[in-house]
N, C-alpha and C positions, 0 to 999 in steps of 0.2 A: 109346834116349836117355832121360836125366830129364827130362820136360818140369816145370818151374817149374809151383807153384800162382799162380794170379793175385790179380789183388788188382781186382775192380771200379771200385774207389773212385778207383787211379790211372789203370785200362787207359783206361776209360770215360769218363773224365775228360779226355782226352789234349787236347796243342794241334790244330796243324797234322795232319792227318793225308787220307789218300787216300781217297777211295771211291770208287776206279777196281777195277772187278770183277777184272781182271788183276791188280791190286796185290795186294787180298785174297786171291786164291786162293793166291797165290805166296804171301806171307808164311803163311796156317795150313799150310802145306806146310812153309818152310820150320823154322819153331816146333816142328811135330810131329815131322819127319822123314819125314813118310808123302805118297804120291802117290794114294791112291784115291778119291775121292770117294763111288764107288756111280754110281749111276744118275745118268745128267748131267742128265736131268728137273728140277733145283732150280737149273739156270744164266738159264732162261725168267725164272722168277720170280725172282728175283735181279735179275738186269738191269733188271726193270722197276722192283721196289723201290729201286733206289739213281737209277735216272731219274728217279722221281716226286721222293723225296725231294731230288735236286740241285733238280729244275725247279719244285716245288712246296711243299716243306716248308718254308719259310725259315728255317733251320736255324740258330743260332747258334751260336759256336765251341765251345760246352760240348756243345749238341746232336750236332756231327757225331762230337765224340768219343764218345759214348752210342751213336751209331749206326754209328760204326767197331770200336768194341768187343762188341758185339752179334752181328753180323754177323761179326766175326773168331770170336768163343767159338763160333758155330753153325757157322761152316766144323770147326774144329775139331772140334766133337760129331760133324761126317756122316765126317771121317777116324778118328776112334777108334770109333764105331759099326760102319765097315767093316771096321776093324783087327780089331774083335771076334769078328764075323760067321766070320771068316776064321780066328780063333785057334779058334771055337768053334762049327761048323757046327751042331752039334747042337741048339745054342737056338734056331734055324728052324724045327725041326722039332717044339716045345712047343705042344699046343694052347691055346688061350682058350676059355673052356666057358662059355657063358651071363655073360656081362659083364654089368656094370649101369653103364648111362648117365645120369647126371643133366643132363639142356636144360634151355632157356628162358630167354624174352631175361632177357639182364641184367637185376640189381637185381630180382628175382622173388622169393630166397629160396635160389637153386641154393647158393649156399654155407655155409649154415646148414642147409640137408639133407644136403650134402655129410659136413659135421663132424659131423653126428648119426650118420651111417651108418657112418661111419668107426672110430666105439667098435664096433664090431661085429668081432674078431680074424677072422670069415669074411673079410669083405671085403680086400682085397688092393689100397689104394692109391698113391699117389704121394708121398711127402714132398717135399720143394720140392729138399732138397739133391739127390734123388737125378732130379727133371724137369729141372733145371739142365744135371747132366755124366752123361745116365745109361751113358755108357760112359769112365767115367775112363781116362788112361792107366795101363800098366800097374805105373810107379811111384808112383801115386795109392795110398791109402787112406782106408777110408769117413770120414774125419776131414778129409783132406781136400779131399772134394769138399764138407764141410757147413761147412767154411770159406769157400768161394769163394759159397756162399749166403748165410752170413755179412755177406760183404764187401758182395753184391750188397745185401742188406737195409740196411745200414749206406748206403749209394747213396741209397736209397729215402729214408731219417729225413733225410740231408744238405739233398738237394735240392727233397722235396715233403713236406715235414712233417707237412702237412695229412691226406697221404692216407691214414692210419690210422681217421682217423672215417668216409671211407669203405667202403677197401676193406682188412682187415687180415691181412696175413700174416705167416708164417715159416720159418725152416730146417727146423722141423720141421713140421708144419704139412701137411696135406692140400694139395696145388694141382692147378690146373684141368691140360685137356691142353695147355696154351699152346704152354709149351715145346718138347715135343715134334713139335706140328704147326708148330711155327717152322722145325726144324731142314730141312724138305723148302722153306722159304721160301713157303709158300701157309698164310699165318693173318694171321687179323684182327687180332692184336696190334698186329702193327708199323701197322695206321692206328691204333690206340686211341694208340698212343703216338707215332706221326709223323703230320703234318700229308700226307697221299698217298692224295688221291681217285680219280684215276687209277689206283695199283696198288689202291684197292677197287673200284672199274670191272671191271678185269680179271679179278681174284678172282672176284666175283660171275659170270662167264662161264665159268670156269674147269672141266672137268669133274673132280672131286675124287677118284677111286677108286683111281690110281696114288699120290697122294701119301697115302690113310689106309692103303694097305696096308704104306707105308715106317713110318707110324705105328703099325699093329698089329705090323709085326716088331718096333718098339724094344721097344712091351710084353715082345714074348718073349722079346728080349735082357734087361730088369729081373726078368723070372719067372725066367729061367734066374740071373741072380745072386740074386735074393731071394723066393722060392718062396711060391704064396699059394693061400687056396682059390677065394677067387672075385672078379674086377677092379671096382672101384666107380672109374668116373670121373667126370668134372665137364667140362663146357665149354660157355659158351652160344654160344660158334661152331659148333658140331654142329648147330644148327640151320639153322647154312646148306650143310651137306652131309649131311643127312640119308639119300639116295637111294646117296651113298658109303658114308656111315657101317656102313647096312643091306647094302648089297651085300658089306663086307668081314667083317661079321660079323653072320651073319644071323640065330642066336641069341639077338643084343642084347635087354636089355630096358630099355625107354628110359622113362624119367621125367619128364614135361614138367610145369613148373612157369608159374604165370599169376595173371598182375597185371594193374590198371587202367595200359593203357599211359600215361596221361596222371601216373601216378606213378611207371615205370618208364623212361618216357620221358626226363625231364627230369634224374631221378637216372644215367642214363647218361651223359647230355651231360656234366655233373658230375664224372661218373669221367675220360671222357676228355678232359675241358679240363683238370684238374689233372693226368692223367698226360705232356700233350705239354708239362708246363714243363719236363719233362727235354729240349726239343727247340727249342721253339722261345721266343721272347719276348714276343709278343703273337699271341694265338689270335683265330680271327673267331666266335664265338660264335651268329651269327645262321646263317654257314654250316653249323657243323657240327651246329646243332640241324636243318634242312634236312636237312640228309645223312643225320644218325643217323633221322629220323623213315622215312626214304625204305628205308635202311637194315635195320630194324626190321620195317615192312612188308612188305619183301620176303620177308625171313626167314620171316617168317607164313605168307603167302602158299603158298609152297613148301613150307612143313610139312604146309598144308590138303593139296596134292596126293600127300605124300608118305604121307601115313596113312590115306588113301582107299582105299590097296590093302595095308594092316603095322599094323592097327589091332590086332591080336594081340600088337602088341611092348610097347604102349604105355600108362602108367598116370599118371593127370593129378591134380595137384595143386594147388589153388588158394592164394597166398598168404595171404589171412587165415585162412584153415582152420589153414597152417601154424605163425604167428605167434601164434595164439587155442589150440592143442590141436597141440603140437607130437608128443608122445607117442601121440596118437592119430592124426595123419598117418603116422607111421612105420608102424606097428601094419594103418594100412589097405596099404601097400605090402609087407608080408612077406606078409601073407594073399594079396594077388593075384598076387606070383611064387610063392608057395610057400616060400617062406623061413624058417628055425626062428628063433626069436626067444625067447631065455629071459630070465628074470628079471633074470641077472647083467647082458647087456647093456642091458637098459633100465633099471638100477641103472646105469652110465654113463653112457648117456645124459641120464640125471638129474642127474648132477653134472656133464655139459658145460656143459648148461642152466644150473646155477647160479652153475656157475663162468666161465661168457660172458655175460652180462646183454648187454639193446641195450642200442647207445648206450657199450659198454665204452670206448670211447677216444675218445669225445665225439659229437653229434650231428651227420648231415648234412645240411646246408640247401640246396636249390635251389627253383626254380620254375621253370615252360614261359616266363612273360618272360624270362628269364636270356640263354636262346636263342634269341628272336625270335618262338617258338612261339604260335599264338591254339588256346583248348582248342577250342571249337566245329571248329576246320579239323581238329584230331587226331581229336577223336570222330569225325567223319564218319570220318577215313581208315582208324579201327581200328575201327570199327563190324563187320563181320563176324566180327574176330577175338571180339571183347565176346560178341556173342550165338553163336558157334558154339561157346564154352565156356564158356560162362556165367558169366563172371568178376564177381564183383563190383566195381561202379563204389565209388572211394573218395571221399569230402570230405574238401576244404582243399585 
């Protein structure tokens, strides 16, 4: 069947609509033509997400369309991911050799290392159009799955305007592994952008190793369409499945980036208070600086125990090193995987630099009052994290 390209702007947008788990699964079935899901593993998580969000998210009618279309387009990706799988066994069978993983909580820097590494043709990463639909149907062409990115970005300028001086993306454009770890329904995402403490509850309990290996197959399904030498990904949810992450690919070499949480901190709250206005109408700002601080910690916490026994994989970056001497951050990461690093590529990466200035699509402002936060409670809470990697403490 031709399945229609979408259009975000209208799907996402919609009135009235369901988010009865039954409904959804029936209608991307019906839409695609296709009955397979895969692994029924992403029915769990599913369920709890659209519970939280009925019981907890106070969703607005513009919201539930955002999060009926969402959750329609990702059913969608796990029936043409399987349709794939199925046309094309043989991209199972593609290995991943020594990946590079760029962590670290939020607002640290991970994306600005991202886009640096990215001018490097070795590296092998994600464009946004292709983490969106990375298994198009088979009447799809690459035009237009970087439409329906298109559309999605066009989404983004409509309704959060602002979010550019924070966080700024595109169809073309490097992106994190959001999407991908969305499509098994176990990612941080959907609390960044839905108000659902409870489905981050569960998350956080969640043992993660079944849902990163549906993650490392999509990879192979994107290598087997667009062939690379070596995988540069991005996500600072990897941090909280680090013990997954390692066990599905144990070659990994992981990048951990670090900031004074007390400026990391509050610049998060920030991202995702202005990303749930696609969701909701007024946000509790004292809670979810709570949450995210808790959050945060955890994350830490769990990395201390994961690197205690994989300190081999692992190369740390402090952000004002990265910010101060970006060229020469890089320069220390090629030398400690072993990586060839020629003149050409750090001649691009020179005119990223130039051609990205901070601050390129306006400055972002928060503070720890914003969310309720007192600094003295955070220091204490982050205190181990501070002196077990020596971050430097910022002012202001």
């Amino acid at each position: 069947m031709n399945e229609p390209l979408r259009d975000p702007v209208k799907e996402w947008g919609a009135g009235t609509v369901s988010l009865q788990m039954e409904d959804l699964l029936r209608d991307a079935e019906r839409e695609t033509g296709l009955k397979d899901f895969g692994d029924n593993a992403f029915l769990e998580p599913l369920r709890i997400l659209l519970a939280a969000a009925e019981g907890e998210g106070r969703l607005h009618r513009y919201g539930r369309g955002v999060l009926h279309g969402m959750v329609l387009h990702t059913l969608r990706n796990r029936l043409h991911v399987q349709s794939y799988w199925k046309r094309h066994p043989q991209a199972l069978e593609l290995p991943i050799r020594s990946p590079v993983f760029i962590v670290g909580m939020p607002r640290t820097g991970t994306t600005l290392l991202f886009n640096l590494l990215a001018q490097d043709p070795a590296h092998r990463w994600l464009p946004q159009w292709e983490a969106l639909t990375p298994a198009p149907p088979p009447s799809y062409n690459p035009d237009q799955r970087r439409e329906y990115a298109v559309g999605a970005n066009r989404l983004i300028d409509k309704v959060l305007p602002g979010l550019r001086a924070i966080h700024s993306t595109g169809p073309d454009d490097p992106e994190e592994c959001g999407p991908l770890l969305r499509n098994s329904f176990e990612s941080e995402q959907f609390w960044v952008l839905f108000d659902v403490p409870s489905y981050l509850d569960w998350l956080g309990k969640r043992e993660r190793t079944r849902s990163y290996r549906y993650y490392r197959n999509q990879l192979k399904l994107l290598q087997h369409q667009r062939p690379g030498c070596r995988w540069l990904l991005k996500s600072p949810a990897h941090l909280l499945a680090l013990n997954a992450l390692l066990a599905v690919f144990p070659d990994a070499n992981v990048i951990q980036t670090h900031r004074d949480p007390l400026k990391a901190l509050p610049s998060f709250c920030s991202l995702v208070g202005t990303n749930r206005g696609l969701s909701t109408a007024a946000g509790d700002f004292q809670r979810l600086g709570a949450e995210t601080a808790i959050l945060l910690s955890d994350r830490l916490n769990r990395c201390f125990e994961v690197r205690r026994g994989a300190a081999g994989h692992f190369h740390d970056v402090q952000y004002q090193a990265l910010i101060q001497d970006p060229i020469g951050t890089v320069e220390a990461i090629y030398r400690r995987f072993g990586f060839d690093l020629t003149e050409e590529v750090l001649q691009l990466m020179r005119k990223f630099l130039t051609d990205n200035p901070r601050h390129k699509h306006g400055a972002h402002r928060y503070s720890l009052a914003q969310f309720g936060l007192d600094a003295d409670t955070e220091r204490a809470r982050f205190r181990d994290y501070t002196a077990r990697f020596e971050v430097p403490l910022e002012q202001g």
